[in-house]
N, C-alpha and C positions, 0 to 999 in steps of 0.2 A: 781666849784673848791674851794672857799673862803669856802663854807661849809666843804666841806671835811676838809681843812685844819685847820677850825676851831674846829671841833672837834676831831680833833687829837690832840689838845691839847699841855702837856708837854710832846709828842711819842718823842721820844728818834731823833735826827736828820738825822742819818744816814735811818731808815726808813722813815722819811718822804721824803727824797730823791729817795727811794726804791718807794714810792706811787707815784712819781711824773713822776718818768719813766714809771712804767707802764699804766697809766692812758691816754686812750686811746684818741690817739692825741696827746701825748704830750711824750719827749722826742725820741732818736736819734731813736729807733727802729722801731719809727713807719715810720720816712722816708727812711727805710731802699730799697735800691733798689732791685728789681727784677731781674734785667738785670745788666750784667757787659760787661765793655769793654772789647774783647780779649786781651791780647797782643800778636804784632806782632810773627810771630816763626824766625825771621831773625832780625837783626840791620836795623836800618831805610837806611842805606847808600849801605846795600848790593845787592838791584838792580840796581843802576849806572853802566852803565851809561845811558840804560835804560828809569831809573824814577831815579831824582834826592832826594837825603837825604832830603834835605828842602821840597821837594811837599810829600814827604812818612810821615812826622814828623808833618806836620799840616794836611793831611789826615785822618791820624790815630787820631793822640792827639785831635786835633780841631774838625771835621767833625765827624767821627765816632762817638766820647764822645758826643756830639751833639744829636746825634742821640737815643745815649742811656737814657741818658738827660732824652730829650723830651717823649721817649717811657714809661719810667717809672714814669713821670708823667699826662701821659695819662691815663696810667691802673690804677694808683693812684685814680683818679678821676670817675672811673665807678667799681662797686663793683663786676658786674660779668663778669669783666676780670681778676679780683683777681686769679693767680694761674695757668692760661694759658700759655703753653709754647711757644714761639716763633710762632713756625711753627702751633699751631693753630689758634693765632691771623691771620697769613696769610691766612689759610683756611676759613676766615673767614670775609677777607679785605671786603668786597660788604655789609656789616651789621655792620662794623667799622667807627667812624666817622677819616674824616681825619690825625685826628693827627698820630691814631692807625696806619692807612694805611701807611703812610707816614715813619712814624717813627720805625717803628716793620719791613719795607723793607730796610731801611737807616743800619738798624741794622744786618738785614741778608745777605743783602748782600755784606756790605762791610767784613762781615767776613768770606763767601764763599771766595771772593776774593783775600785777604791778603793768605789765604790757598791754592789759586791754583797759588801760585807764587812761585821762588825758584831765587836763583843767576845764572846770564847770563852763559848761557854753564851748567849748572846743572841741565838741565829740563827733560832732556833723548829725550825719542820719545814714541810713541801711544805704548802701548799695539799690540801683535799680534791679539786679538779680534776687540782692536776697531780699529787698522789700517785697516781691513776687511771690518768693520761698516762702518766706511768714505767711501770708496772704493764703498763700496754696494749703500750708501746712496747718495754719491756727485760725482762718476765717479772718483774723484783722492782727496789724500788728497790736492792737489796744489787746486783745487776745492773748497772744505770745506772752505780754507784760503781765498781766494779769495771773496766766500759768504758772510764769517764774517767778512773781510773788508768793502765790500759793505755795509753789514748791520748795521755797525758801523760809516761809512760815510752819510749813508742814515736817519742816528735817528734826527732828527730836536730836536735842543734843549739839554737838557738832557736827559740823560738815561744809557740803557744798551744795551749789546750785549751777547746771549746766545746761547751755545748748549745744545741742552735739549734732551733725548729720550722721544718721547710720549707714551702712551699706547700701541702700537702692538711694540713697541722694533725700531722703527724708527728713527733714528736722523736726527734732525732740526736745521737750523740758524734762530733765532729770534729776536726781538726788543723787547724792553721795555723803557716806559716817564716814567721820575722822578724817585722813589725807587718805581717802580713793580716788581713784577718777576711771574715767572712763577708755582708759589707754589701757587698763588692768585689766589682766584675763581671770582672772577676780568677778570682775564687777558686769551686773547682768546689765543684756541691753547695751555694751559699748557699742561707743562709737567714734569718732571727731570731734572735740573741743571745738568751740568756736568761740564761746564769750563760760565765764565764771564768774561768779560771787561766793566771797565767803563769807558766812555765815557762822565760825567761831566765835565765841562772846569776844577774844581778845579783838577781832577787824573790829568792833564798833562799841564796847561798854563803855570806857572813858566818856564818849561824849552822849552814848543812847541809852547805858544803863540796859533795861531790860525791854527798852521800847524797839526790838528787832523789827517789825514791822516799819518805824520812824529811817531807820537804816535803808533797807530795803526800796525806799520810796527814795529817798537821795538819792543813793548810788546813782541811780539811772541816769543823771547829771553829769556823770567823771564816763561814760562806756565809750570810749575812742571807734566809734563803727566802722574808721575805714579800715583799721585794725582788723574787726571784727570782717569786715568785709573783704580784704584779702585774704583772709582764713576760709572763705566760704569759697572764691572762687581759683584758690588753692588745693583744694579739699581732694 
């Protein structure tokens, strides 16, 4: 770089400014990120009482940005992830090193999430398809709920809770540690997201403490089904 700039001589300043950004490595564009944080589609206080304003406000701002953070300095550092959208790194998580894995799910899935939520009492109900779907698949939607409590109770640790259609059009309740999901060729039994819960202490301690189960029975208050429901009949 001293050469470069030494032979530019008396260039004019503003072009050497011009040299200095584009010169690879150096200035603001080259850390430019790939990934951005969503923003929220609600105020952070309008699932209360739910999820409180404070645990939505460092989820979001803290945890999520976190995530994006670290993902975009992941892909930063290996050149042929240069360019790859989201959901390829995920197809791809098994040949990703950690960070990739970790961080590229931190990123998707909290923003599946934030998207399959709405304010308490404004969530509707299933679709007449997939009320059928549950019906077919779990005997009763009371059924389904009951599953994904289970399954949500049942995650050691961190994680997630999913209903996902597999391949022949089947819906499942599933688990997933840490930021997996089911878009990972990682993760057994993928399939299609359709609704999530997360079950990290950080989505619910503030106001549940360790009463996850207390969690779990709210949620089901904020699940935007038609949300959920164009996902099914997009699927």
């Amino acid at each position: 770089m001293r050469r470069i700039l030494g032979a530019l001589g008396a260039v004019p300043p503003l072009l050497v400014l011009l040299v200095l950004l584009l010169w690879p490595g150096q200035g603001a564009w080259a850390a430019a990120p790939v990934f951005t944080l969503p923003a929220l589609p609600y105020p952070a206080n309008a699932l209360e009482p739910a999820i409180d304003a404070t645990t939505m406000t460092i989820h979001h701002d803290r945890h999520h940005q976190a995530y994006v953070d670290n993902l975009n300095a992941a892909v930063a550092r290996d050149p042929a992830l240069m360019g790859l959208s989201l959901e390829d790194l995920l197809a791809r998580a098994s040949k990703a090193p950690p960070s990739v894995r970790n961080n590229a799910g931190g990123h998707w899935n909290h923003s599946f999430f934030w998207a399959s939520l709405t304010r308490p009492g404004q969530g509707g109900e299933p679709s007449e398809a997939l009320q059928e779907a549950l019906v077919r698949d779990f005997g009763s939607i009371e059924q389904f709920r009951s599953s994904f409590r289970a399954a949500g109770l049942a995650r050691f640790g961190s994680g997630w809770v999913w209903l996902i259609t597999d391949s022949d059009g089947k819906l499942e309740v599933n688990s997933t540690p840490n930021q997996d999901n089911p878009l990972m060729d990682l993760v057994p039994g993928g399939g299609t997201p359709l609704l999530a819960n997360d079950v990290w202490e950080h989505a619910y301690y503030l106001k549940y403490q360790n009463r996850r189960a207390d969690y779990l029975d709210a949620w089901w208050s904020l699940v935007d089904w038609s949300v959920v429901s164009d996902r099914y009949s997009a699927r």
